[in-house]
PDB file as gemmi writes it, atoms N, CA and C in Angstrom:
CRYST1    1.000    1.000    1.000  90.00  90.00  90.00 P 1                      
ATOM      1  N   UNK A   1      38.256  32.051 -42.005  1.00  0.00           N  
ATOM      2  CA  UNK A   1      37.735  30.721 -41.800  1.00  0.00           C  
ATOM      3  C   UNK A   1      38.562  29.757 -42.659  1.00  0.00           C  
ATOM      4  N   UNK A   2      38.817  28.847 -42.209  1.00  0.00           N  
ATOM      5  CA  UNK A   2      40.349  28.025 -42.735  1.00  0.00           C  
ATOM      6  C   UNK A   2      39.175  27.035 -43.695  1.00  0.00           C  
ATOM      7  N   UNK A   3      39.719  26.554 -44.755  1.00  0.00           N  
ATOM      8  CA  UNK A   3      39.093  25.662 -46.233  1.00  0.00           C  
ATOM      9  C   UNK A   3      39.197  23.824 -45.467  1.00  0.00           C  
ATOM     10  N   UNK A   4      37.665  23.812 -45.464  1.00  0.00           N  
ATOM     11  CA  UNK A   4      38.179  22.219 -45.143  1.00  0.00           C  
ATOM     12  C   UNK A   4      38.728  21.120 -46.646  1.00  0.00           C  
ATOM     13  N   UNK A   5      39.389  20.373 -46.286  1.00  0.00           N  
ATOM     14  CA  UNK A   5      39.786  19.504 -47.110  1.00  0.00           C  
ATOM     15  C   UNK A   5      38.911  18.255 -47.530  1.00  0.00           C  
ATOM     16  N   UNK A   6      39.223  18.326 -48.807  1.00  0.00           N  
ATOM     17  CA  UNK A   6      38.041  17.222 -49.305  1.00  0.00           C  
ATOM     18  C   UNK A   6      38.668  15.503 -48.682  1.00  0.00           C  
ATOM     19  N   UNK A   7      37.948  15.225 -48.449  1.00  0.00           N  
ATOM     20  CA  UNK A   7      37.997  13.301 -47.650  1.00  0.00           C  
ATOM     21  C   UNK A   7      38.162  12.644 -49.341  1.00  0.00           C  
ATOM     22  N   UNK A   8      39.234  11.599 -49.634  1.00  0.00           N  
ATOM     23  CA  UNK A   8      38.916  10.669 -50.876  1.00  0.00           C  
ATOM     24  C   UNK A   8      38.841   9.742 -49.784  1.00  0.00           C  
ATOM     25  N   UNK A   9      37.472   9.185 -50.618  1.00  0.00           N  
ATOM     26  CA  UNK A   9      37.429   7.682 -50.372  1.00  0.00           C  
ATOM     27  C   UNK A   9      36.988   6.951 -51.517  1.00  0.00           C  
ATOM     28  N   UNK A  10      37.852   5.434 -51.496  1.00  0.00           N  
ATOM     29  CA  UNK A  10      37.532   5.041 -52.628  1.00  0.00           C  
ATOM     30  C   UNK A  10      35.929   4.657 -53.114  1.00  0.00           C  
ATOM     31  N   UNK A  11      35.722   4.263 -54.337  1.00  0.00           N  
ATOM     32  CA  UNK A  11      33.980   3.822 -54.520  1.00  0.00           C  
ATOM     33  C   UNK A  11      33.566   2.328 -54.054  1.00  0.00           C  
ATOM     34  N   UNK A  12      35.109   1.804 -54.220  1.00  0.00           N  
ATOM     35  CA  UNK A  12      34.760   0.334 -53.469  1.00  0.00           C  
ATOM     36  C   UNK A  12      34.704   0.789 -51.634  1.00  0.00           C  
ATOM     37  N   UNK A  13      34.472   1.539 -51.514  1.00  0.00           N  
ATOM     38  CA  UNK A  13      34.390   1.940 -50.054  1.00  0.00           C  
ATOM     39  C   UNK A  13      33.012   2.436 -49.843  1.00  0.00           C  
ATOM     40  N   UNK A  14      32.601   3.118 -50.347  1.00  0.00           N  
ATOM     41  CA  UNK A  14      31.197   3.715 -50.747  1.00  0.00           C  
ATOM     42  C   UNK A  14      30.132   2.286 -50.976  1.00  0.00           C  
ATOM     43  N   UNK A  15      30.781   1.887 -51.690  1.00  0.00           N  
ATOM     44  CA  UNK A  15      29.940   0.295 -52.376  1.00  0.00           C  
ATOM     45  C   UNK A  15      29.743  -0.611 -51.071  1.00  0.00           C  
ATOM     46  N   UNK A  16      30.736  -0.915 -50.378  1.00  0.00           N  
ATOM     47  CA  UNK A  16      30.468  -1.662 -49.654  1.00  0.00           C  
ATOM     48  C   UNK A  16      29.738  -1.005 -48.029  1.00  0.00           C  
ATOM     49  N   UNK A  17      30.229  -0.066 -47.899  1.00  0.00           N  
ATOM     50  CA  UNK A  17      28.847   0.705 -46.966  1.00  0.00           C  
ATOM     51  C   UNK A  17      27.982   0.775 -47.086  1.00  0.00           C  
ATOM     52  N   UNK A  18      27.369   0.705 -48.461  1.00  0.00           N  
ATOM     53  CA  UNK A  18      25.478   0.985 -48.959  1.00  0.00           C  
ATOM     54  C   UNK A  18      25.325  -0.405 -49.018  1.00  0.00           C  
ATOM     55  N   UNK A  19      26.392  -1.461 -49.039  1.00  0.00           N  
ATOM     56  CA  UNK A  19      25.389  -2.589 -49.300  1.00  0.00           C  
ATOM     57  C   UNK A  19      25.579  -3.182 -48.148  1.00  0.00           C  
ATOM     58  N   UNK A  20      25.908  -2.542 -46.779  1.00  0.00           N  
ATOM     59  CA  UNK A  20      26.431  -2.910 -45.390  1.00  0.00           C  
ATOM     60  C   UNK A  20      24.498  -2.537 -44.944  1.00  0.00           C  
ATOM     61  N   UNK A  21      24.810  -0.946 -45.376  1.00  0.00           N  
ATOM     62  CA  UNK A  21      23.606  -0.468 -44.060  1.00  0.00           C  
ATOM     63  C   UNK A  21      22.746  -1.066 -45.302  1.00  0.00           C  
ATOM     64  N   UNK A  22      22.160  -1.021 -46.522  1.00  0.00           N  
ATOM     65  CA  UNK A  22      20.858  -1.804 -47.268  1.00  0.00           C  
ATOM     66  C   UNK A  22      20.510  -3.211 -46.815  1.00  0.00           C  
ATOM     67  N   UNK A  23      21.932  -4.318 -45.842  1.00  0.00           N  
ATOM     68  CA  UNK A  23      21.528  -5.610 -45.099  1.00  0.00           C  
ATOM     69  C   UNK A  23      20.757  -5.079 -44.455  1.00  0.00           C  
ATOM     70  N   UNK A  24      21.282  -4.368 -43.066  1.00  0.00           N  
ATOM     71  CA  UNK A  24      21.133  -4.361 -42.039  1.00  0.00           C  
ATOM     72  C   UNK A  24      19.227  -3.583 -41.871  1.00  0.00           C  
ATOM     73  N   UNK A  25      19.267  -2.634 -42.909  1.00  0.00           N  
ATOM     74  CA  UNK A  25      17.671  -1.987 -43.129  1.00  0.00           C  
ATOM     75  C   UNK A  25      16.721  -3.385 -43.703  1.00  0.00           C  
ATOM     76  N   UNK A  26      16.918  -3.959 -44.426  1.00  0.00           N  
ATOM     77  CA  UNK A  26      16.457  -5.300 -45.256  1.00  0.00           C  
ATOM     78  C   UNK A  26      16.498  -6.246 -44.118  1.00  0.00           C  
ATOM     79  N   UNK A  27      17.129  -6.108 -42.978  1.00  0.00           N  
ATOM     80  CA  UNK A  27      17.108  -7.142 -42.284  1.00  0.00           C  
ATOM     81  C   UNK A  27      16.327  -6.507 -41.073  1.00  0.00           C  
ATOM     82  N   UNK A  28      16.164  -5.369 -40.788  1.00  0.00           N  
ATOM     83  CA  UNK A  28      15.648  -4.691 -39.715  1.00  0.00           C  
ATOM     84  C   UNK A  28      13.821  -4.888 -40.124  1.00  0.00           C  
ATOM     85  N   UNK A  29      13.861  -4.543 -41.274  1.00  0.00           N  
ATOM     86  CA  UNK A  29      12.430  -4.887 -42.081  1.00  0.00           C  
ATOM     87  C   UNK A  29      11.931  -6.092 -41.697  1.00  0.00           C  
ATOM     88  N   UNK A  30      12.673  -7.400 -42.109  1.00  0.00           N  
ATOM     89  CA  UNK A  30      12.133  -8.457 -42.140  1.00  0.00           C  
ATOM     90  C   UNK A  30      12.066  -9.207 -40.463  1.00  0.00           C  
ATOM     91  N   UNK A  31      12.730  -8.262 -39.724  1.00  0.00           N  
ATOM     92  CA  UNK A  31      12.544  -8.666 -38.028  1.00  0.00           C  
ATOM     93  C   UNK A  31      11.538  -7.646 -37.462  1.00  0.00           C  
ATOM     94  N   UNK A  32      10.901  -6.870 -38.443  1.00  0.00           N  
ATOM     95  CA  UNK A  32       9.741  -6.078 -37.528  1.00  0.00           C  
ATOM     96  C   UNK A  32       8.708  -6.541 -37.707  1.00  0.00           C  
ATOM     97  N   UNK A  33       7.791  -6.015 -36.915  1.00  0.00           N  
ATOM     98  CA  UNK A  33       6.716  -7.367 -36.675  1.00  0.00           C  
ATOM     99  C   UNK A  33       5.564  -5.994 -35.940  1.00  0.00           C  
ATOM    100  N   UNK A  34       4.338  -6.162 -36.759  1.00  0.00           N  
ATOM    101  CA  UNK A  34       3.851  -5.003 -36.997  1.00  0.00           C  
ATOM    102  C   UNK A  34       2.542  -5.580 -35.836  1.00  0.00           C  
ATOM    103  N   UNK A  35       2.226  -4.523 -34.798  1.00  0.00           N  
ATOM    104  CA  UNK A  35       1.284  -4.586 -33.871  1.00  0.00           C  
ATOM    105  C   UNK A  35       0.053  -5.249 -34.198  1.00  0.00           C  
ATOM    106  N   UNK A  36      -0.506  -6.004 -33.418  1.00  0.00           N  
ATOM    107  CA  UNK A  36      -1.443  -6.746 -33.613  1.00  0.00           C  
ATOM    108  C   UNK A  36      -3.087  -5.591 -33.296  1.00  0.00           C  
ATOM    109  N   UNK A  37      -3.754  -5.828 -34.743  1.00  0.00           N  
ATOM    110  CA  UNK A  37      -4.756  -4.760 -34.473  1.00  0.00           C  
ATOM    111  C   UNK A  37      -5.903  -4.840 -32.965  1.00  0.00           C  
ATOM    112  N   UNK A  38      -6.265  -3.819 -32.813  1.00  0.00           N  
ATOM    113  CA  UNK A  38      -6.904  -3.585 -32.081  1.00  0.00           C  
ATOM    114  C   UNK A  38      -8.357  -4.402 -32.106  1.00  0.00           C  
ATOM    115  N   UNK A  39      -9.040  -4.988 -31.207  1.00  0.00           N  
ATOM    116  CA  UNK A  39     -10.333  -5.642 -31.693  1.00  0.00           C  
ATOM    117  C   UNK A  39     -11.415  -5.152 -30.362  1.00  0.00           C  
ATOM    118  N   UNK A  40     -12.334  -5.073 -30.436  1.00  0.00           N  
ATOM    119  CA  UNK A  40     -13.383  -4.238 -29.750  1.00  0.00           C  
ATOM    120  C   UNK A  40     -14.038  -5.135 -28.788  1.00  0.00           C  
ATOM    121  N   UNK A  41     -14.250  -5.747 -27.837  1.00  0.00           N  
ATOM    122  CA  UNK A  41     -14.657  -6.784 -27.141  1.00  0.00           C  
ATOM    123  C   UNK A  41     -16.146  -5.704 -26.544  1.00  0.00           C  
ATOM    124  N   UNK A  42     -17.167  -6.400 -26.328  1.00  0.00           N  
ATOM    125  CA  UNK A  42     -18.412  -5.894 -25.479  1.00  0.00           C  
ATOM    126  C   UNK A  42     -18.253  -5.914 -24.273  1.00  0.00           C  
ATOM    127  N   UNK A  43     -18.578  -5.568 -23.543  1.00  0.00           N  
ATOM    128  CA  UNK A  43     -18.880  -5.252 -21.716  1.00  0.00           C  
ATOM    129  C   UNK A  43     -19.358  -6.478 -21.741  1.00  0.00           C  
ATOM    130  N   UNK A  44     -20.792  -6.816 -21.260  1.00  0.00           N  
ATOM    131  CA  UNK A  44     -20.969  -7.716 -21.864  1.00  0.00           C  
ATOM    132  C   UNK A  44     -20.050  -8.882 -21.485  1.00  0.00           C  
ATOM    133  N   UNK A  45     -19.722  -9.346 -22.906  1.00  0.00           N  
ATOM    134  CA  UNK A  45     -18.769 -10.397 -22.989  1.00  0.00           C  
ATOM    135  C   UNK A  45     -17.301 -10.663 -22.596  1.00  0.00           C  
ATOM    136  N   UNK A  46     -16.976  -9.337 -21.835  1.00  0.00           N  
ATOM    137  CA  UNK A  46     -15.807  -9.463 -20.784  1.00  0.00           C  
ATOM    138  C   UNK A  46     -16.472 -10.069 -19.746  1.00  0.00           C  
ATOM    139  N   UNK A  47     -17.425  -9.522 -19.203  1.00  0.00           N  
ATOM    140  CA  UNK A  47     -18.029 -10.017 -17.492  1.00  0.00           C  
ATOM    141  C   UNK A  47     -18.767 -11.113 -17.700  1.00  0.00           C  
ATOM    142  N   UNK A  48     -18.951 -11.647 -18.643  1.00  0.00           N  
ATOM    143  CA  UNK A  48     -19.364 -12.832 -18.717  1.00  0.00           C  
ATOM    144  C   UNK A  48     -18.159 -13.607 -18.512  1.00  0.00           C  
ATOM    145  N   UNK A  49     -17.174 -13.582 -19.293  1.00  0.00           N  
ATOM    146  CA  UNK A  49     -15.628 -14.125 -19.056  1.00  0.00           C  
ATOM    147  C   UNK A  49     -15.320 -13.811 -17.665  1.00  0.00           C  
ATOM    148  N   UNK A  50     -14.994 -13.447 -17.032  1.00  0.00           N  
ATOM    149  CA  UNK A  50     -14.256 -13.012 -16.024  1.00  0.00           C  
ATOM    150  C   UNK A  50     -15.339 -14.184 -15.075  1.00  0.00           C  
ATOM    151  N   UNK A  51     -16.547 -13.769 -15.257  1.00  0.00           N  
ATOM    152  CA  UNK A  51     -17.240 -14.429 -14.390  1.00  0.00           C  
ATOM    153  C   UNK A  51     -17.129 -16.327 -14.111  1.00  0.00           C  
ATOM    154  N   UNK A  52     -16.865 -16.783 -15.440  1.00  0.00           N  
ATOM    155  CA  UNK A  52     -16.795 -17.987 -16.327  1.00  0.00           C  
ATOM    156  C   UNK A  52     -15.185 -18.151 -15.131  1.00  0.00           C  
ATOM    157  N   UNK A  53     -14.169 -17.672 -15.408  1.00  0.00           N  
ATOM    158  CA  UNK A  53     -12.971 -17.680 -14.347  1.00  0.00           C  
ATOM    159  C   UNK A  53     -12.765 -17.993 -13.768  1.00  0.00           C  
ATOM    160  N   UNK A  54     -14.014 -16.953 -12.449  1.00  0.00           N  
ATOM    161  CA  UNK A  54     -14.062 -17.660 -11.534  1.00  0.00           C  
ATOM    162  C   UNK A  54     -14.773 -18.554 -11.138  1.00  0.00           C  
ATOM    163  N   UNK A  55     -16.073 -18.686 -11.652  1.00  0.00           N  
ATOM    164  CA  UNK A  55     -16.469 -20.308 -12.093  1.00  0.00           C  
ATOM    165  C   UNK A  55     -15.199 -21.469 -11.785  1.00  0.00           C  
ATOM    166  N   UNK A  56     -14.418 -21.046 -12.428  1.00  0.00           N  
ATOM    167  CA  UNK A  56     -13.668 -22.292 -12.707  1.00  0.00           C  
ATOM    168  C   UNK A  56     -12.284 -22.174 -11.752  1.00  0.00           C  
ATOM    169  N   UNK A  57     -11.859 -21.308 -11.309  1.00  0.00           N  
ATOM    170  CA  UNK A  57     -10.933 -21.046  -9.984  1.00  0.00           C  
ATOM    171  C   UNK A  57     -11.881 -21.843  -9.013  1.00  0.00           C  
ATOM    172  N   UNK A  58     -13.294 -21.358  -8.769  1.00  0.00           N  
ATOM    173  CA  UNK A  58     -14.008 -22.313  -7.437  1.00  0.00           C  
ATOM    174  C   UNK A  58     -13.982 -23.602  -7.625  1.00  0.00           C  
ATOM    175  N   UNK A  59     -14.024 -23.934  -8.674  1.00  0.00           N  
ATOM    176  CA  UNK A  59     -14.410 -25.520  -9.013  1.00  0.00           C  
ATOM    177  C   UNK A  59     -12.679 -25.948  -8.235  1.00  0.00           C  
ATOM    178  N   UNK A  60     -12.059 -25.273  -8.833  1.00  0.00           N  
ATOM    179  CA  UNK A  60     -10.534 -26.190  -8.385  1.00  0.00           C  
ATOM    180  C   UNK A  60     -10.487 -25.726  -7.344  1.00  0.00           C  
ATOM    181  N   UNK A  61     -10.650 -24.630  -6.390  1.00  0.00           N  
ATOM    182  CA  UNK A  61     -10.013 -24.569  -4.914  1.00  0.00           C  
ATOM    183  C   UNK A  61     -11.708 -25.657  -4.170  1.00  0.00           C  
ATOM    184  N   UNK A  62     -12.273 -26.168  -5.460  1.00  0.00           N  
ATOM    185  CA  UNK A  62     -13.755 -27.246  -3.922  1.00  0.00           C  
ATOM    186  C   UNK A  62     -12.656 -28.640  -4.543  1.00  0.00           C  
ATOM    187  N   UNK A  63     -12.201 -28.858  -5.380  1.00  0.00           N  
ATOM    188  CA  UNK A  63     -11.749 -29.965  -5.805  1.00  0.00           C  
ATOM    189  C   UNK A  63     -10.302 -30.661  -4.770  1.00  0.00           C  
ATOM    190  N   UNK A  64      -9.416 -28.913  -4.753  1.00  0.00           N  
ATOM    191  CA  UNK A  64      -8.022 -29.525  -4.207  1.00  0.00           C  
ATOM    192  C   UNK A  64      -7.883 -28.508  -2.722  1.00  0.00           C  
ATOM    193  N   UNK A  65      -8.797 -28.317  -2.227  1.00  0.00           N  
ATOM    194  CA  UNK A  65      -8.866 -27.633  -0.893  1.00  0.00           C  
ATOM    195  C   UNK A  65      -7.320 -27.337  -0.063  1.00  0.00           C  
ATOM    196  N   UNK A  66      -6.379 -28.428  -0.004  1.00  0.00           N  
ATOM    197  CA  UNK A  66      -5.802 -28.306   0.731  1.00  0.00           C  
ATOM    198  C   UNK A  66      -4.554 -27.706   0.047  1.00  0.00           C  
ATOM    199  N   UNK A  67      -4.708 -26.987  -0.967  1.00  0.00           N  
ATOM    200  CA  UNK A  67      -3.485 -26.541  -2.212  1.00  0.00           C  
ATOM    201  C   UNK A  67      -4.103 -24.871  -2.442  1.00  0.00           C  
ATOM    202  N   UNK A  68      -3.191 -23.925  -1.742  1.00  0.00           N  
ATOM    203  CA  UNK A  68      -4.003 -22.796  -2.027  1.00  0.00           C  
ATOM    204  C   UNK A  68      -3.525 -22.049  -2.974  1.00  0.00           C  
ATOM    205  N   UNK A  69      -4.374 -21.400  -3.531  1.00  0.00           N  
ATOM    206  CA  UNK A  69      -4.056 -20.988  -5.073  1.00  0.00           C  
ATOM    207  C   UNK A  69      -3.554 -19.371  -4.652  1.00  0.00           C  
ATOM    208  N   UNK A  70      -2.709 -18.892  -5.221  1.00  0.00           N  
ATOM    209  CA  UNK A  70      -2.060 -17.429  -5.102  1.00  0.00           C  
ATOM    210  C   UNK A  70      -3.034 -16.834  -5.832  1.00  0.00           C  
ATOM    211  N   UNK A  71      -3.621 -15.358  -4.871  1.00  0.00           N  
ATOM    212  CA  UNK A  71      -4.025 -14.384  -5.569  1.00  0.00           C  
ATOM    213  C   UNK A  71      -3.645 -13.835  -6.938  1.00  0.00           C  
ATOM    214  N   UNK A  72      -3.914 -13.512  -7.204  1.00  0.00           N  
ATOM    215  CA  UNK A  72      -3.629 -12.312  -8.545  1.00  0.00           C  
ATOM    216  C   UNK A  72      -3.456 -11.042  -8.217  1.00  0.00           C  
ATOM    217  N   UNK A  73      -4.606 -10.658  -7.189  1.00  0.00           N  
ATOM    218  CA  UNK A  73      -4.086  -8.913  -6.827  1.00  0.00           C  
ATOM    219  C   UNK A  73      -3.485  -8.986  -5.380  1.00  0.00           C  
ATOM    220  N   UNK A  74      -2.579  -8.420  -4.980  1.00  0.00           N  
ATOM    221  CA  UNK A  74      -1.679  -8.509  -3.355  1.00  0.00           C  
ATOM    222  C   UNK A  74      -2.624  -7.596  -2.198  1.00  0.00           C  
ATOM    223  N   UNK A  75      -2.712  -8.240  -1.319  1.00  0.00           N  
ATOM    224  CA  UNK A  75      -3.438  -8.156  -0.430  1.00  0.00           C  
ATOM    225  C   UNK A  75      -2.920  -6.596   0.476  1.00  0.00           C  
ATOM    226  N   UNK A  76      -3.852  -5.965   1.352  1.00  0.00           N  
ATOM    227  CA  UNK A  76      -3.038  -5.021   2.169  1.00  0.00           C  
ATOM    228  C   UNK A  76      -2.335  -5.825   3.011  1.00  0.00           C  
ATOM    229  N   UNK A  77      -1.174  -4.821   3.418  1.00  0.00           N  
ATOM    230  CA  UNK A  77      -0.596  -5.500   4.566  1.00  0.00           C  
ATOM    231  C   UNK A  77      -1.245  -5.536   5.761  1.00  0.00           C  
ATOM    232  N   UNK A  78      -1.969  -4.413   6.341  1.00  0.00           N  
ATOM    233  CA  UNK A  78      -2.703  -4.692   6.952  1.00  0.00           C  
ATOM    234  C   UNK A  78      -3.664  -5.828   7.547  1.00  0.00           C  
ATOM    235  N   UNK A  79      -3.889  -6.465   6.051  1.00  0.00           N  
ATOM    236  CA  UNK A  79      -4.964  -7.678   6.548  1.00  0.00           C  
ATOM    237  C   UNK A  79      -4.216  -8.773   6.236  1.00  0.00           C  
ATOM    238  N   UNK A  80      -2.933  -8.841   6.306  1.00  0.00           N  
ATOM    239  CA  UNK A  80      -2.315 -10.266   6.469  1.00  0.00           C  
ATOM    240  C   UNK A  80      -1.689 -10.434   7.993  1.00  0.00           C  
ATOM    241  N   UNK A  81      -1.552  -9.210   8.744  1.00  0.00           N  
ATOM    242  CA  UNK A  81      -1.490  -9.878  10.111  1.00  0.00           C  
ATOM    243  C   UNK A  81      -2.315 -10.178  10.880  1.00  0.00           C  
ATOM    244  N   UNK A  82      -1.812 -11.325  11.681  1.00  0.00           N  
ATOM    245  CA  UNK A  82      -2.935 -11.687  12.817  1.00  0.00           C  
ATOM    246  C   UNK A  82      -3.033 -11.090  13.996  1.00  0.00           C  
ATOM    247  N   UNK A  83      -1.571 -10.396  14.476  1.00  0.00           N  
ATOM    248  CA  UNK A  83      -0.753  -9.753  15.881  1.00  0.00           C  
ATOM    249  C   UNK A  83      -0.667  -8.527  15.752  1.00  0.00           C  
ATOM    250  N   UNK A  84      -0.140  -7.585  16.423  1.00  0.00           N  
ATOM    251  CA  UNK A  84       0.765  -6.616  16.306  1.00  0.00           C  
ATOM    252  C   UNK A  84       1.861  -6.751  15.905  1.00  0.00           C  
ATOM    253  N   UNK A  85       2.484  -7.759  16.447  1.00  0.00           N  
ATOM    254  CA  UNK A  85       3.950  -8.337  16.906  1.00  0.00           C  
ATOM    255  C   UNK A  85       4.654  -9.074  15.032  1.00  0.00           C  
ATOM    256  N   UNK A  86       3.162  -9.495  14.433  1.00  0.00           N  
ATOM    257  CA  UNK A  86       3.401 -10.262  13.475  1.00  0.00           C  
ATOM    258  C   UNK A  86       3.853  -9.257  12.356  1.00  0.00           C  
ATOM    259  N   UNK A  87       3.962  -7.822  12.362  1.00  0.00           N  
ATOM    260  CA  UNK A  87       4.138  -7.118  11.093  1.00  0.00           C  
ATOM    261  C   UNK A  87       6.229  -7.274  11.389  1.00  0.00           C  
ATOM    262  N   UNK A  88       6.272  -7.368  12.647  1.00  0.00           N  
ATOM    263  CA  UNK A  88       7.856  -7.182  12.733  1.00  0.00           C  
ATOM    264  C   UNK A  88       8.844  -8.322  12.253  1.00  0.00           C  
ATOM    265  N   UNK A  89       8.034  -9.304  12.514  1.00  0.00           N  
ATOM    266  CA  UNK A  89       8.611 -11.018  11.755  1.00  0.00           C  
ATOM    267  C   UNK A  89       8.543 -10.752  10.423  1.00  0.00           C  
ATOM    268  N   UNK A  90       7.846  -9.895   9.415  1.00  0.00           N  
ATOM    269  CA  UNK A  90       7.461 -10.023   8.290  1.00  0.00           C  
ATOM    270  C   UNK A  90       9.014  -9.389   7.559  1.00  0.00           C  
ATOM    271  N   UNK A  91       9.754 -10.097   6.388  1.00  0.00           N  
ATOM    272  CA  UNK A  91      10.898  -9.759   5.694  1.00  0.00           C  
ATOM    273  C   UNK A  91      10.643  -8.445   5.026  1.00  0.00           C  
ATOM    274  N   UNK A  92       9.427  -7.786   4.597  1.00  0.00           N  
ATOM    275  CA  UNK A  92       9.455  -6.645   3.554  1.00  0.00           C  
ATOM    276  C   UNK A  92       9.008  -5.525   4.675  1.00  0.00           C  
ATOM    277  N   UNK A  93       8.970  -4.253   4.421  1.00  0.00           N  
ATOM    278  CA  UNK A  93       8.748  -3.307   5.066  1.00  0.00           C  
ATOM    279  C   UNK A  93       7.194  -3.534   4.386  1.00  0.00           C  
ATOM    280  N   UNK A  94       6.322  -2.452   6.077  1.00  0.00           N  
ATOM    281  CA  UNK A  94       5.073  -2.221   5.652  1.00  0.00           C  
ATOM    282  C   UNK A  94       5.167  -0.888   5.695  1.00  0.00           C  
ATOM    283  N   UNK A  95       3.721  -0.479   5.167  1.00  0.00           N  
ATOM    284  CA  UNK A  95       3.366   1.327   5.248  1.00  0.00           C  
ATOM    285  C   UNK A  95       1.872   1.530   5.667  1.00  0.00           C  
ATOM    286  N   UNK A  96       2.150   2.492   6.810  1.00  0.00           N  
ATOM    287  CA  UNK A  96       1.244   3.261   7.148  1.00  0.00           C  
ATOM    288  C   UNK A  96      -0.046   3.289   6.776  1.00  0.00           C  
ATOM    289  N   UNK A  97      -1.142   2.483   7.250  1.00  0.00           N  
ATOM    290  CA  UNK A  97      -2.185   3.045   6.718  1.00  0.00           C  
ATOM    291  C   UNK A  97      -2.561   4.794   6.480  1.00  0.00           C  
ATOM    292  N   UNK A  98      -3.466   5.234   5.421  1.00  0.00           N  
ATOM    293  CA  UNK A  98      -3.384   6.488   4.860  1.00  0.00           C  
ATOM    294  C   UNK A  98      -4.554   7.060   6.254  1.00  0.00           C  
ATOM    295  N   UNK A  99      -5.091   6.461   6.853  1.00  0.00           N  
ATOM    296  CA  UNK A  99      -5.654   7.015   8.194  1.00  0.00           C  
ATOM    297  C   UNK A  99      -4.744   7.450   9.236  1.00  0.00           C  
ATOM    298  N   UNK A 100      -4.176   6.884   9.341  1.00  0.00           N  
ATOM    299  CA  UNK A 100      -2.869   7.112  10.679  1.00  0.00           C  
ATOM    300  C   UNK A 100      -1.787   8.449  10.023  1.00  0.00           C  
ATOM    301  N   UNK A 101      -2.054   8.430   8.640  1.00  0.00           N  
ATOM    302  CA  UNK A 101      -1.035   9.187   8.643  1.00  0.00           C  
ATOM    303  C   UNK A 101      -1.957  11.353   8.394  1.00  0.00           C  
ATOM    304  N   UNK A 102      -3.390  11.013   8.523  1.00  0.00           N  
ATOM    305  CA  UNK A 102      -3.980  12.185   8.602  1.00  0.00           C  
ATOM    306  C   UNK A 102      -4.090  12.567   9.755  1.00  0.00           C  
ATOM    307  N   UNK A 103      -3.829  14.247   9.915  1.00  0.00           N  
ATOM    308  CA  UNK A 103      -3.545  15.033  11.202  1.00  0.00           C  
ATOM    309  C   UNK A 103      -5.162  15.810  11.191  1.00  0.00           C  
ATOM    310  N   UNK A 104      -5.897  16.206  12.232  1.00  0.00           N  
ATOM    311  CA  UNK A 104      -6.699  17.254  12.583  1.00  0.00           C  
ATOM    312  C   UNK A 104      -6.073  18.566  12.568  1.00  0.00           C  
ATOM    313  N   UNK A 105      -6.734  19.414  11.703  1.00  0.00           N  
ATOM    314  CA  UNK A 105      -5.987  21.319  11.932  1.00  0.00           C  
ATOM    315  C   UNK A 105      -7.197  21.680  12.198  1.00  0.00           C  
ATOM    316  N   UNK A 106      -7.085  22.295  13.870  1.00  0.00           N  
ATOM    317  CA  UNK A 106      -7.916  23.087  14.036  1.00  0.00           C  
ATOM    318  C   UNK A 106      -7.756  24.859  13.981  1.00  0.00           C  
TER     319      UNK A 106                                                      
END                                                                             
């Protein structure tokens, strides 16, 4: 097994590497940013909120009727056509309802 050779490097070389990576740790420190604790909300006082929401979504779609407000959750595709004909005009692909795609084994 052949002798490895010792590496010189100078101490001003050493010196300035520890005080390279001690920035960069000192600076990694002072950019972390420690998770915001956890806080316990009641049942309760979620569905009271949520409810309060939409309270206030109705108030603005009786106020500005003719301005329709975008869902939050996306609709099936299914129930956005009016036609048959209308799923083929549509730019995105649709899928299969999960009925059509179950077989009978007898």
């Amino acid at each position: 097994m052949p002798r490895e050779h010792p590496v010189t490097v100078s101490p001003e070389e050493v010196r300035r590497t520890l005080g390279d990576l001690e920035s960069q740790r000192s600076q990694q420190r002072r950019s972390y940013q420690r998770p915001s604790p956890l806080i316990r909300v009641p049942h309760d006082e979620i569905l009271r909120v949520l409810h309060d929401i939409d309270r206030q979504r109705a108030k603005e779609r009786s106020r500005h009727p003719e301005q329709p407000i975008p869902e939050t959750t996306p609709r099936r595709a299914s129930a956005l056509h009016s036609t048959p004909n209308a799923a083929k005009t549509l730019p995105y692909k649709t899928h299969a309802a999960a009925s059509d795609c179950i077989t009978e084994t007898t």
